[in-house]
matplotlib code that plots the C-alpha trace (Angstrom):
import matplotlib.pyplot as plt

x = [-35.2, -34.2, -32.3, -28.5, -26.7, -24.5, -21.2, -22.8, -26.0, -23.3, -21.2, -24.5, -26.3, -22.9, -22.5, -26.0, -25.2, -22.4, -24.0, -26.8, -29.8, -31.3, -34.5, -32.9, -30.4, -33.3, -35.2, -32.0, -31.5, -34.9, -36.6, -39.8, -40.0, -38.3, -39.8, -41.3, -39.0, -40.6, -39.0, -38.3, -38.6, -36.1, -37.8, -40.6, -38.7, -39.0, -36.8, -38.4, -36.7, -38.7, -36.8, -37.8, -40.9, -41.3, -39.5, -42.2, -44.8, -43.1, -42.7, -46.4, -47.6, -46.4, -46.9, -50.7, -50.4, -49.6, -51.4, -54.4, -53.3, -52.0, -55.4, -57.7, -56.2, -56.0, -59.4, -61.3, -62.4, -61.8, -59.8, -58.4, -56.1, -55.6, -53.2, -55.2, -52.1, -48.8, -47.6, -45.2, -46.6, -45.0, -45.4, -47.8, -50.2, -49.9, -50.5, -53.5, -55.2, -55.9, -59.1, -60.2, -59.6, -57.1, -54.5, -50.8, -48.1, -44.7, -42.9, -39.1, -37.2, -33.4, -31.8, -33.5, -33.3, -35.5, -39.0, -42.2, -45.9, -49.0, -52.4, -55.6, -58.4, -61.6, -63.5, -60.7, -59.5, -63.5, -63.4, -60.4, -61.4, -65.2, -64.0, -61.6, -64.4, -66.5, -68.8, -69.2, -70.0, -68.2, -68.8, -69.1, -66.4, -66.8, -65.5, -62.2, -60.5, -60.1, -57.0, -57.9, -59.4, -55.5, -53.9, -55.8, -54.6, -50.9, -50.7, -52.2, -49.4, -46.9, -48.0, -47.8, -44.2, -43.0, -45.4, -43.7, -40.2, -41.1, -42.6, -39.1, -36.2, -36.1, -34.4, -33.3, -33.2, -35.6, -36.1, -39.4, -40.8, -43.1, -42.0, -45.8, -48.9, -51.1, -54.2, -53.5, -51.0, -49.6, -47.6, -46.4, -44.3, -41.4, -40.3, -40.1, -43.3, -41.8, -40.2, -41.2, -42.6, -44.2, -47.8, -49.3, -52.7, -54.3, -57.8, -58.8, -62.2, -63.8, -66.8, -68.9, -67.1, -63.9, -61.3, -58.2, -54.7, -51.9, -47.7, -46.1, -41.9, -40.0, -37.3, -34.8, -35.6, -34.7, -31.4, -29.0, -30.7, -31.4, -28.8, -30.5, -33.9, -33.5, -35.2, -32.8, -30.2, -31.7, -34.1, -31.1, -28.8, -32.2, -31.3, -29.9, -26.1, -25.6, -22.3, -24.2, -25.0, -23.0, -24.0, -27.4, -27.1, -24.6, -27.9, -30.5, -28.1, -27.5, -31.4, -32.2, -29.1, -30.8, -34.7, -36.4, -38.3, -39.8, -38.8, -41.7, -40.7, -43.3, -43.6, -45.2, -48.9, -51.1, -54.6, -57.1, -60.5, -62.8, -63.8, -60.4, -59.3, -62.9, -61.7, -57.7, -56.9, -53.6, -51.7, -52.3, -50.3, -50.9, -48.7, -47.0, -47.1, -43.6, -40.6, -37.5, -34.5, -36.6, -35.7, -38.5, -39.2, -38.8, -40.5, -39.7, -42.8, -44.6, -42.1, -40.3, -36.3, -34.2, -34.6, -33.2, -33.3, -34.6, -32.4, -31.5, -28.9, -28.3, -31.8, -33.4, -35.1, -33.4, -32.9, -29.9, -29.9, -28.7, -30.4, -31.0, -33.9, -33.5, -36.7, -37.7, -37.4, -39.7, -42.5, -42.3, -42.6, -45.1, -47.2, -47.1, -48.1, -50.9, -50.1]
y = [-103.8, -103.2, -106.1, -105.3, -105.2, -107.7, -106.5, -107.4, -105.3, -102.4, -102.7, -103.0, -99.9, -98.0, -98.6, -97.5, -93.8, -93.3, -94.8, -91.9, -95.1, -93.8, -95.2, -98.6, -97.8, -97.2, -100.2, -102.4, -100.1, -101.3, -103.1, -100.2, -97.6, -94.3, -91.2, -88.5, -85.9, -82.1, -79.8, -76.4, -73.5, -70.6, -67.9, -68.0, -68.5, -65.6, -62.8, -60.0, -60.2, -59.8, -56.7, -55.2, -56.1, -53.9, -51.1, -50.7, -50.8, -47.8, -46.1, -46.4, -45.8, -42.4, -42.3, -42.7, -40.0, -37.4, -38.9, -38.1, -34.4, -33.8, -35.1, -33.4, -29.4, -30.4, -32.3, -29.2, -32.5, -34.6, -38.2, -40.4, -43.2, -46.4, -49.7, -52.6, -55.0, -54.7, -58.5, -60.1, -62.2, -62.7, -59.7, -62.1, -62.5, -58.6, -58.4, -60.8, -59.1, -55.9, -54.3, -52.9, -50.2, -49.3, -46.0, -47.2, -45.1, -45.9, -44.3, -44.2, -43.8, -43.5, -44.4, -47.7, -49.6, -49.8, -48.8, -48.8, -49.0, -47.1, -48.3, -46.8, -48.6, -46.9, -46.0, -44.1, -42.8, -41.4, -40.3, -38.0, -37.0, -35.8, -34.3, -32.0, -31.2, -30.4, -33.2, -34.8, -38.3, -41.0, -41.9, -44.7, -47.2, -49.7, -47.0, -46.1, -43.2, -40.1, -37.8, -35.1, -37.2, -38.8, -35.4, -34.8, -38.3, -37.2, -34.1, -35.2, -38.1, -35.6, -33.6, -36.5, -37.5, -35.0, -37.0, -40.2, -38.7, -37.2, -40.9, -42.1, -39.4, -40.8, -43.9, -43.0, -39.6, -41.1, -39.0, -40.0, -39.1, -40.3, -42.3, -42.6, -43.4, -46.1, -48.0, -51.7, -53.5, -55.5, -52.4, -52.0, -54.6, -53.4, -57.0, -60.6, -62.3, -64.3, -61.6, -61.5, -58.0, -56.2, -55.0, -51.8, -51.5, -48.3, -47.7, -44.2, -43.0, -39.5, -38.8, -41.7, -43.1, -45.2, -47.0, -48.4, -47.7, -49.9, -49.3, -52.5, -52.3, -55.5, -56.8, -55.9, -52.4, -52.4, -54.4, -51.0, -49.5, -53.3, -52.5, -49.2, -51.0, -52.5, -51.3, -52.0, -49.7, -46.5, -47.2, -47.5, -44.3, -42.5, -40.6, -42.3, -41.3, -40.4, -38.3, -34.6, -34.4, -31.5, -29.9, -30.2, -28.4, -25.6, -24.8, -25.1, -22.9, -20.5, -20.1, -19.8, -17.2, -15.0, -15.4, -11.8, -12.0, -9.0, -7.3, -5.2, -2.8, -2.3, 0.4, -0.1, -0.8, 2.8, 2.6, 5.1, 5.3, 4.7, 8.4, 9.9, 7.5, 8.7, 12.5, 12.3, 14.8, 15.3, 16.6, 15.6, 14.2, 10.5, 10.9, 7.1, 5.0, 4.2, 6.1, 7.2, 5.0, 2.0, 0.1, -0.9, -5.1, -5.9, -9.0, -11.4, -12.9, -12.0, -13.6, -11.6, -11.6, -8.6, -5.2, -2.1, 1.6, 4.2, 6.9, 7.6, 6.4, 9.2, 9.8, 6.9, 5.4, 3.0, 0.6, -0.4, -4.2, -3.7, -7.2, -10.9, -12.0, -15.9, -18.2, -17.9, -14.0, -13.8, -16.2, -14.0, -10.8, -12.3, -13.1, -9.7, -7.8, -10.6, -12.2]
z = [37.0, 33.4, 31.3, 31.2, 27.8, 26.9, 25.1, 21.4, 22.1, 23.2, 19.9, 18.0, 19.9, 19.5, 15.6, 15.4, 17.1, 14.5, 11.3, 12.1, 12.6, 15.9, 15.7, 15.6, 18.1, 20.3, 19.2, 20.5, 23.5, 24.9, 22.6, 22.1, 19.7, 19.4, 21.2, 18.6, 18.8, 18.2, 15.8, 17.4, 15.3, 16.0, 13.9, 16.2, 19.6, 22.0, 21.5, 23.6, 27.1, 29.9, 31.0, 27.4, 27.7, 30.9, 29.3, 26.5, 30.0, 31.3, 28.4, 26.6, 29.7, 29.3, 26.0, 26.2, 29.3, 26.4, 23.9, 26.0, 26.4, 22.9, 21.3, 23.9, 22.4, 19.6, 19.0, 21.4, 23.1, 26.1, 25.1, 27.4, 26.3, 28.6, 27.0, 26.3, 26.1, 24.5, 23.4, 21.6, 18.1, 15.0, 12.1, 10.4, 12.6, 13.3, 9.3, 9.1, 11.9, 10.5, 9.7, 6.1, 5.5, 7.2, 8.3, 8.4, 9.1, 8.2, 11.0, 11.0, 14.9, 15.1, 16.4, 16.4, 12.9, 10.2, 10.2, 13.0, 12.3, 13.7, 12.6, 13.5, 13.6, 10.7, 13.9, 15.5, 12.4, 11.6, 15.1, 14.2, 10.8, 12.0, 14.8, 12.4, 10.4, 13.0, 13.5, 16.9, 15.1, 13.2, 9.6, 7.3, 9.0, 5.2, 3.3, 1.6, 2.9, 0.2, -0.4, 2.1, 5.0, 4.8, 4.6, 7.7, 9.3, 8.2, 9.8, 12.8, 13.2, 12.4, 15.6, 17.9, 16.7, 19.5, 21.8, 21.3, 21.6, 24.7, 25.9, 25.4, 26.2, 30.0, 28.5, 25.0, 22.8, 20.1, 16.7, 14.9, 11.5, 9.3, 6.1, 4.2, 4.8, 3.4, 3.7, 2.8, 4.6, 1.6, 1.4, 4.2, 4.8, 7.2, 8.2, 7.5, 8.1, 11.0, 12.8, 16.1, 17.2, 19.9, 19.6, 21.7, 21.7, 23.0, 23.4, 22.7, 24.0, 22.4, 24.2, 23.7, 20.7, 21.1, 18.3, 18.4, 18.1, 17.8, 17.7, 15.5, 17.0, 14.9, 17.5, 14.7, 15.2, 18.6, 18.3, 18.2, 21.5, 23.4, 26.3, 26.7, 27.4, 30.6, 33.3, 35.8, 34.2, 34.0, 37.5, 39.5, 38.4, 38.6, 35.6, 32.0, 31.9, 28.4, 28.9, 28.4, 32.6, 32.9, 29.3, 30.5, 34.3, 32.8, 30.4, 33.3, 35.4, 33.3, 32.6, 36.2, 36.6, 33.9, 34.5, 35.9, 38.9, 40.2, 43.7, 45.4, 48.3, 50.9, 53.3, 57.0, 56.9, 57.0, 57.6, 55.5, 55.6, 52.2, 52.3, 52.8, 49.3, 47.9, 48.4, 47.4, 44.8, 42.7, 44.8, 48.6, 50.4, 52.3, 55.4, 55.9, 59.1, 58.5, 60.4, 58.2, 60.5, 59.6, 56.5, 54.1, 53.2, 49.9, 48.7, 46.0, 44.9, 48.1, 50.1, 52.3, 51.4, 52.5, 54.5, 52.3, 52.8, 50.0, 47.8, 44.9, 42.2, 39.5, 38.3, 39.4, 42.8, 44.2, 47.3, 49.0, 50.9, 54.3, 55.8, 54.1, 56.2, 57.2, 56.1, 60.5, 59.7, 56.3, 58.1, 60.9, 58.9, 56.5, 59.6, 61.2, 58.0, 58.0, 54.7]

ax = plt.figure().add_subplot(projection="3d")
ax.plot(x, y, z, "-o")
ax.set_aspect("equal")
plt.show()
């Protein structure tokens, strides 16, 4: 059982607290040194929620979906994409990680704040440039990239900027464009060196060549959207809620209200035989297998619809709907007339 304090040791251990003289105050408390106390930095604490975190699964997910696609017509060759890992690190260590040379693009994505970065690895950026020349192998990886193999680099980016907003429109309407491109990073600095940010890597296989891609986002960029990016929000209304519901099925509907689709009338089965359709001339006449009192089918994209008799209107053929055939009806018919 620990020693109790006498009154003096209380007045003394108390005087310590408030003069500031805690490792004395502990010494008189019990007699053993202080504990070492850690210093906690806050510029590298955590600052990626875990529902965040998710978010960027879902969405890169999809993102490396088209990615996959987009490279694969444009490339005339088959690329798959698959994430490696997407983590949280400090920009830093992001920074003193990269590869020389190097492609960075200085991406810019309202509405979230700031600047991102996309850096391709020198095999996957060789990879791309061969293949748009028209070689099926990569290059020198030691080399510095020239004017036109970075023209090259830009347009491509500028092609997949669509891609990425497409990745994202399920949980925000993202617009991205490209800032600049360069090949050292000591230029492109979009953040405090602490900053904590989120890393994507994608691995990007061409044939039997594969390199690196990797999306930098600085959690300062995604301060103004950070409610938006929680799964929970936009998983349980099945659809994001941004106000323009309505907007949005008015436009759909009125689309679908105006799209052609072409009706076919058919006439009753009538069987020929390959030498009578060998030996029709202009002029003869095919008699039908179909009496007049029976209304003809008329198909909407082979599917039978509605029963309508022939005549005319003005100058012109034309049917008039006397039936609407249920769905029971148009199997029925569709199975009679053997299609």
């Amino acid at each position: 059982m620990s020693e109790i304090l006498s009154q003096s040791e209380i007045d003394e251990l108390l005087s310590a607290l408030m003069t500031g003289d805690s490792d004395s105050a502990a010494e008189a408390s019990d007699g053993e040194p202080a504990m070492k106390v850690k210093e906690y930095d806050f510029r590298t604490a955590n600052r990626f929620p875990k529902e965040q975190m998710r978010t960027f699964h879902v969405v890169f997910e999809t993102y490396s979906q088209l990615l996959s696609n987009s490279l694969s017509s444009i490339l005339r060759v088959s690329c798959e994409c698959e994430i490696l890992s997407i983590e949280e690190c400090s920009y830093s260590e992001f920074n003193n990680s990269l590869p020389a040379p190097v492609v960075l693009a200085v991406m810019a994505a309202e509405p979230m704040h700031g600047s991102l970065l996309i850096q391709m690895s020198p095999e996957f950026a060789y990879m791309l440039i061969s293949r748009l020349f028209g070689g099926d192998k990569t290059g020198e990886n030691a080399k510095q990239f020239t004017e036109i193999e970075l023209a090259l680099v830009e347009r491509v980016l500028r092609q997949q900027c669509n891609v990425f907003d497409e990745a994202w429109e399920k949980v925000i309407d993202i617009s991205m464009q490209i800032d600049r491109i360069e090949t050292s990073p000591q230029f492109a600095q979009i953040t405090a060196p602490n900053e904590p940010v989120a890393v994507i890597i994608i691995n990007i296989t061409m044939g039997e060549e594969s390199g690196l891609m990797s999306i930098c986002i600085p959690q300062t960029a995604v301060e103004p959207v950070a409610q938006q990016l929680n799964t929970r929000m936009w998983f349980s209304s099945g659809i994001r809620d941004d106000g323009r519901g309505e907007e949005r099925l008015a436009a759909i509907t009125g689309m679908l209200m105006h799209s052609p689709i072409p009706l076919t009338a058919y006439f009753e089965s009538t069987p020929a035989t390959v030498s009578d359709i060998v030996n029709l001339q202009v002029g003869d006449v095919i008699k039908l297998d179909h009496p007049v009192d029976i209304p003809l089918t008329i198909k909407v994209h082979h599917i039978p619809k509605f029963k309508a008799n022939i005549g005319t209107l003005g100058h012109r053929y034309a049917m008039e709907v006397v039936d609407v055939l249920t769905e029971e009806e148009a199997q029925n018919e569709s199975l009679t007339r053997g299609n």
